[in-house]
MARVEXKOL-546594 format. One record per residue: x negated, y, z of N, C-alpha, C in turn; residue in one letter. Coordinates in steps of 0.02 Angstrom, whole numbers, plus 50000, padded with zeros to 5 digits. Last residue first. Layout:
BEGIN
XYZXYZXYZA/...
***
This chain:
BEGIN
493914986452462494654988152440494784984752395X/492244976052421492804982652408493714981552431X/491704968852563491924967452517492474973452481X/490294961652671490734968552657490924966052577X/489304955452718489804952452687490494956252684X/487754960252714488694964552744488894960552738X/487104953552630486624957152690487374959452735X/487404945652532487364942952582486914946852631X/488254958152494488844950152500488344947052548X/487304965652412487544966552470488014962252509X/486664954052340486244954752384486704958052441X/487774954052231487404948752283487074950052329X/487414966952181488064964352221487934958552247X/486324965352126486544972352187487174971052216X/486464959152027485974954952102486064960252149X/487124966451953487454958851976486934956952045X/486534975751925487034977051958487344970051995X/485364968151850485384971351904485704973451936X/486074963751734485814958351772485744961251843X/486374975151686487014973451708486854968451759X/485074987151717485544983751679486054979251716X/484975004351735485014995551753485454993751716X/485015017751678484485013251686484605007151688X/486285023351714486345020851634485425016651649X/486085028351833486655024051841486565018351754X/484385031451865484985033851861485545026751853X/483365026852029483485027151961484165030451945X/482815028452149483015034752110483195033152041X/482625017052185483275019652243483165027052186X/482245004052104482045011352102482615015152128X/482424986752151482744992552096482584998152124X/482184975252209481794978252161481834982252125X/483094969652294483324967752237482594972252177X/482714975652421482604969152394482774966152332X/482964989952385482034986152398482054979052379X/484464988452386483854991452326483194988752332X/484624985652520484834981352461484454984052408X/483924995752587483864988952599483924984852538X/484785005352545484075006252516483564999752544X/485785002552600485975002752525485255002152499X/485445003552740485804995852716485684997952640X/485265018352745484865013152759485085005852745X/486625023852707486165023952672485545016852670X/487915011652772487545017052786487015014752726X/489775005852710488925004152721488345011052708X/490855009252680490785008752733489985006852771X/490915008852524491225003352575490925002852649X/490965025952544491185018552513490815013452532X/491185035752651491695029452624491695024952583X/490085046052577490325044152614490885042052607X/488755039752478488995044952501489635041252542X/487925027452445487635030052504488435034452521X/487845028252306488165021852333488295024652425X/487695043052263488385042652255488425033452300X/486265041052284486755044152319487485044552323X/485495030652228485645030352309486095035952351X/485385033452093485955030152111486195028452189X/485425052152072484845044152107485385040852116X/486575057051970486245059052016485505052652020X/487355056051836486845060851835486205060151889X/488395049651875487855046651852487145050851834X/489345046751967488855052351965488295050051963X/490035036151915490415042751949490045048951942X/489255024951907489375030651858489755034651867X/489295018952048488715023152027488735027351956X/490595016852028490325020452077489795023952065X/490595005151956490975013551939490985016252000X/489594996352001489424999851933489915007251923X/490354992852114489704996252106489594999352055X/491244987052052491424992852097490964997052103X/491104975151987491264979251941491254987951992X/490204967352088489944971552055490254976752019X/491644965152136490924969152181490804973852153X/492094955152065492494963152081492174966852122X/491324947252038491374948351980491654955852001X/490394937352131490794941552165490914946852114X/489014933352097489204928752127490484932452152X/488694929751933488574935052011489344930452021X/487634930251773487934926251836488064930351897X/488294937751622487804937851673488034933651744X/489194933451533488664934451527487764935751567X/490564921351581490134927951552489304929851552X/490784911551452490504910651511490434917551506X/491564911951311491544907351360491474906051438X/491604928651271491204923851283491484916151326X/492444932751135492404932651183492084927051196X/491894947751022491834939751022491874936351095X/492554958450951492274957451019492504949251028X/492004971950839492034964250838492184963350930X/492664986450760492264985050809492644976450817X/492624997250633492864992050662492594987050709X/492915013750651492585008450647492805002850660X/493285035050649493395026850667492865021650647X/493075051850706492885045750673493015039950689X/494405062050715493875056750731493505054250672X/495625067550670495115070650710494485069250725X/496395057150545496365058750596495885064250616X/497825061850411497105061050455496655061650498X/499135052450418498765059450421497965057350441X/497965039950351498415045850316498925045650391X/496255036150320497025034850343497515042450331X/495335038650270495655031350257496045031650275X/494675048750277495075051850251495355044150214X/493725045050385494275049150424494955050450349X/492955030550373492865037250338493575041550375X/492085019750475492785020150408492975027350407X/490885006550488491175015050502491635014450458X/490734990850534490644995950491491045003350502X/490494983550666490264981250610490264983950535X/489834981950820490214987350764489994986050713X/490064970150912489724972550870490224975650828X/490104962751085490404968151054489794968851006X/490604947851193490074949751156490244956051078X/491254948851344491134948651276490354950251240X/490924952351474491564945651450491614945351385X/490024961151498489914955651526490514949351515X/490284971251392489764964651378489784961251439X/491424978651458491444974651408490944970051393X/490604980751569491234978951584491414973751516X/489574990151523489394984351566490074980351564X/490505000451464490024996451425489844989751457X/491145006851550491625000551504491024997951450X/490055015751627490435007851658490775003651596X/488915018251491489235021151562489585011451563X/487895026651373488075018751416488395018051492X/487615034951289487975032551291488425027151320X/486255035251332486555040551360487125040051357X/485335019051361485675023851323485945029051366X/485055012751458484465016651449484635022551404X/485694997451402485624999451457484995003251443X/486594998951223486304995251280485835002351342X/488294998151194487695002151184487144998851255X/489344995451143488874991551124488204995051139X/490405008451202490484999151208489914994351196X/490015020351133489775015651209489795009851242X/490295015551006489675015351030489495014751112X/491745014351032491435010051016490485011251012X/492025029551064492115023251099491745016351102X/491755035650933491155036050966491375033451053X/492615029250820491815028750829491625029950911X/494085023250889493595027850894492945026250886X/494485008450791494625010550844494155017350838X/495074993250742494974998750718495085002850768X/494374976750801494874982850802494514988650788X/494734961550837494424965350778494674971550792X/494164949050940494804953150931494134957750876X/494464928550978493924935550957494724942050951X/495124921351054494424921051047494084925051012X/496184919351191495914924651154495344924351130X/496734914151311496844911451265496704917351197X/495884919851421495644910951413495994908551348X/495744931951408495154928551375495334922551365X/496484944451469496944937951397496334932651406X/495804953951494496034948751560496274943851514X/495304959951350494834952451402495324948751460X/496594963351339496014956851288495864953751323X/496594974951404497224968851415496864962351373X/495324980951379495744977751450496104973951485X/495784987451255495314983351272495394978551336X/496924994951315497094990051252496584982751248X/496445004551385496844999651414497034994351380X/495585010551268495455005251336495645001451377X/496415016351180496145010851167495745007451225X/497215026951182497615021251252497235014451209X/497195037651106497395037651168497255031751216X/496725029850994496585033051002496545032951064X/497795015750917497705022150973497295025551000X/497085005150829497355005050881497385013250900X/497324991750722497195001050706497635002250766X/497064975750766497444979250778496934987950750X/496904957450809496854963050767497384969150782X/496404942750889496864947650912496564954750852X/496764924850874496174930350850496734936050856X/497004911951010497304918850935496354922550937X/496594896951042496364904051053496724908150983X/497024880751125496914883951034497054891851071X/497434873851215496814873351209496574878551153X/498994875951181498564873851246498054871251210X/499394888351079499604883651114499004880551154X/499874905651097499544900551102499574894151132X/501064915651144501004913651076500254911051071X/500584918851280501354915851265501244913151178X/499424926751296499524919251296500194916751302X/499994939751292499664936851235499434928251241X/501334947251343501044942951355500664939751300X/501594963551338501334960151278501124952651331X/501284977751369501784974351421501824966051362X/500344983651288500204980951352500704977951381X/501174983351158500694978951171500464977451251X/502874987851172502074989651182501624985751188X/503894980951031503444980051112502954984751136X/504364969750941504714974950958504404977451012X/503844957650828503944960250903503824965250913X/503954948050697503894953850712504164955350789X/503054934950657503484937050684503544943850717X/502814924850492502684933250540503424934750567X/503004915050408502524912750447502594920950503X/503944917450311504184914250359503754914650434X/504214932950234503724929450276503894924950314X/505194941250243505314936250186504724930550205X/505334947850359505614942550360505764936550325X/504644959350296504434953450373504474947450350X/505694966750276505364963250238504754958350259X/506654969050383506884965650320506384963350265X/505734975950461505864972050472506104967950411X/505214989150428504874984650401505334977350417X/506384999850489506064999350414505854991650380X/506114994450623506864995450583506874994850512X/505014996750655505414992150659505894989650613X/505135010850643504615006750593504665001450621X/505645015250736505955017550680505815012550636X/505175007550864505865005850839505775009550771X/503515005450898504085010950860504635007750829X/502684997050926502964998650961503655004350948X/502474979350865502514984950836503004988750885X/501704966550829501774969950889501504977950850X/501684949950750501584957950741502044962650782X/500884936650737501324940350762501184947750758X/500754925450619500634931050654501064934750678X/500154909450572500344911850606500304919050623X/498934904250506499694898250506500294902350553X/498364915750382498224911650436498964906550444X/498194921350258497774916050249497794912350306X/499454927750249499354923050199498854918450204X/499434934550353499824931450350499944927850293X/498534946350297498204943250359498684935550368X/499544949850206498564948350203498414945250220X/500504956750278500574953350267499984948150202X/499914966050381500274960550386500254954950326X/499294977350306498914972150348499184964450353X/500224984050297499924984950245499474980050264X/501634987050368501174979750336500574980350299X/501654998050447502384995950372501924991450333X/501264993350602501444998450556501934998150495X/500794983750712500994981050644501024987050575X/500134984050826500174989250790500214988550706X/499014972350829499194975550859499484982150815X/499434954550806499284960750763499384965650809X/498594939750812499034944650847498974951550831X/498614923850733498524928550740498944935850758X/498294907650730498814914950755498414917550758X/497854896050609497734897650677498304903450690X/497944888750491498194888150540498404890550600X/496424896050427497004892650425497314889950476X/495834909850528495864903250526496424899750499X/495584925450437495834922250479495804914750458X/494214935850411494454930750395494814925650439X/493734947550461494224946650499494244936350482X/493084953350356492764951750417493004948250470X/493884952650234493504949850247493154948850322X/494894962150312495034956650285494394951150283X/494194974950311494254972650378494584965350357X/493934975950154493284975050217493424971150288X/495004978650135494894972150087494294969650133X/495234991850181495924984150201495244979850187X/494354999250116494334998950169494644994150196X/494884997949987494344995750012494054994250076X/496105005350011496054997649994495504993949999X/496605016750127495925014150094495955008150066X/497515019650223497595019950171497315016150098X/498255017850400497595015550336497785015250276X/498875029850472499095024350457498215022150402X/499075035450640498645035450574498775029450541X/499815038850766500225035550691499685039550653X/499785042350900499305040050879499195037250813X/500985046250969500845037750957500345035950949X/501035059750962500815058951009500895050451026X/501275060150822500625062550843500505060450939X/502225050950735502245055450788501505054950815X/502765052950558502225049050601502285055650650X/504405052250480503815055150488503465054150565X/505575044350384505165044750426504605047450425X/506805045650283506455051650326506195047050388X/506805033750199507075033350264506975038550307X/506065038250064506725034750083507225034250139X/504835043550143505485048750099506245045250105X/504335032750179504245039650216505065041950195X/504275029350049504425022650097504685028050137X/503225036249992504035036449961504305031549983X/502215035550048502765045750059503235039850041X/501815025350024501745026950101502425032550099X/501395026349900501915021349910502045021649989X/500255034849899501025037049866501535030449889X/499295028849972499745034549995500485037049972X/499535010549946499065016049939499535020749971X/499584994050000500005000050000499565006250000X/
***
């Protein structure tokens, strides 16, 4: 579906895209034919569309797999696409916000969806979020999303770009941006820059610790104020109740620079910073 066949779908039914949804739609055939290839769905398998739109995806993606569901939050464009959905035996169209979305309801026991989606702008983290807690029936997700989101997502430890949803995401996936997509692919056009970003979920995660909601506390703690020595924002007052001297305990023994910044360590190191405080306190976050 190029632009002119977009207005005069538009035109037919006066629909016009609400800005505060996030309604960029993809225009680019080249651009489709890319995230297609990269995407290549599994015969047989499901696949979970985020943000179905007026198909330009759907129904592609629903030729080469055994299954898709398409999670589409706008009744108008509901309304529109549905009748033609439907000539699709294999696509089921759902009416939904994705986060309220059970995504292991449409997998069967042992077998993983591949999760796709031209996602929001606004509300691509919580989107990310809902993936990974999905993991056990979720084995990869593809998504068109903010360039410069997706760099912090893959960005490794030392970067300037590298705050908490970076550690967060590589420790339950494995994230690669796999090509940029030009601002004038989609129609309206957006503000940004986009890409399509891979997130291959891991099996195991990535780093071992012993106490997965520790560490995650630590890490957004210490990027709170990430600017500072990481011994001050762990140190400052109320969190979790443990004095300076205990924090710079746990630092000596774990071998970490009580002045480093928050984007220095790596994730292996946040993980033995949470171990170590589990067995010096057996203090445990809120």
């Amino acid at each position: 579906m190029d632009l002119k066949e977009l207005k005069e779908i538009w035109r037919e039914h006066g629909f016009r895209p609400k800005k505060k949804l996030g309604q960029n739609f993809l225009i680019d055939k080249n651009v489709r034919d890319n995230i297609l290839r990269s995407i290549s769905p599994k015969a047989g398998g499901t696949v979970i569309e985020i943000g179905a739109g007026f198909g330009v995806m759907s129904f592609l993606v629903a030729e080469r797999c055994g299954r898709l569901i398409a999670v589409e939050k706008d009744t108008r464009i509901c309304r529109i696409i549905e009748p033609r959905l439907k000539r699709k035996g294999n696509i089921t169209l759902l009416v939904a916000d994705i986060l309220d979305v059970d995504l292991c309801a449409f997998t069967e026991k042992r077998k993983r969806a591949t999760v796709f989606g031209n996602i929001p702008y606004y509300v691509s983290t919580p989107i990310i979020e809902k993936i990974i807690k999905s993991r056990r029936c979720v084995d990869e997700a593809y998504l068109v999303m903010q360039e410069e989101l997706a760099d912090r997502i893959v960005s490794a430890p030392g970067s300037r770009a590298c705050g908490a949803i970076s550690f967060f995401v590589q420790f339950y996936t494995k994230p690669e941006k796999l090509f940029r997509i030009k601002k004038n692919s989609f129609y309206p056009t957006p503000n940004v820059g986009s890409c399509l970003l891979k997130l291959r979920i891991l099996r195991e995660p990535s780093t071992s610790v012993k106490d997965e909601r520790l560490m995650f506390a630590l890490i957004r703690k210490v990027f709170s104020e990430r600017r500072k020595k990481i011994i001050n924002p762990l140190s400052g007052k109320g969190f979790m109740s443990i004095e300076k001297g205990t924090w710079e305990e746990v630092l000596r023994r774990c071998g970490i620079d009580a002045a480093s910044r928050a984007e220095n360590l790596s994730l292996a190191d946040y993980a033995k910073m949470a171990d170590m405080v589990g067995e010096i306190t057996c203090v445990r976050p809120d």
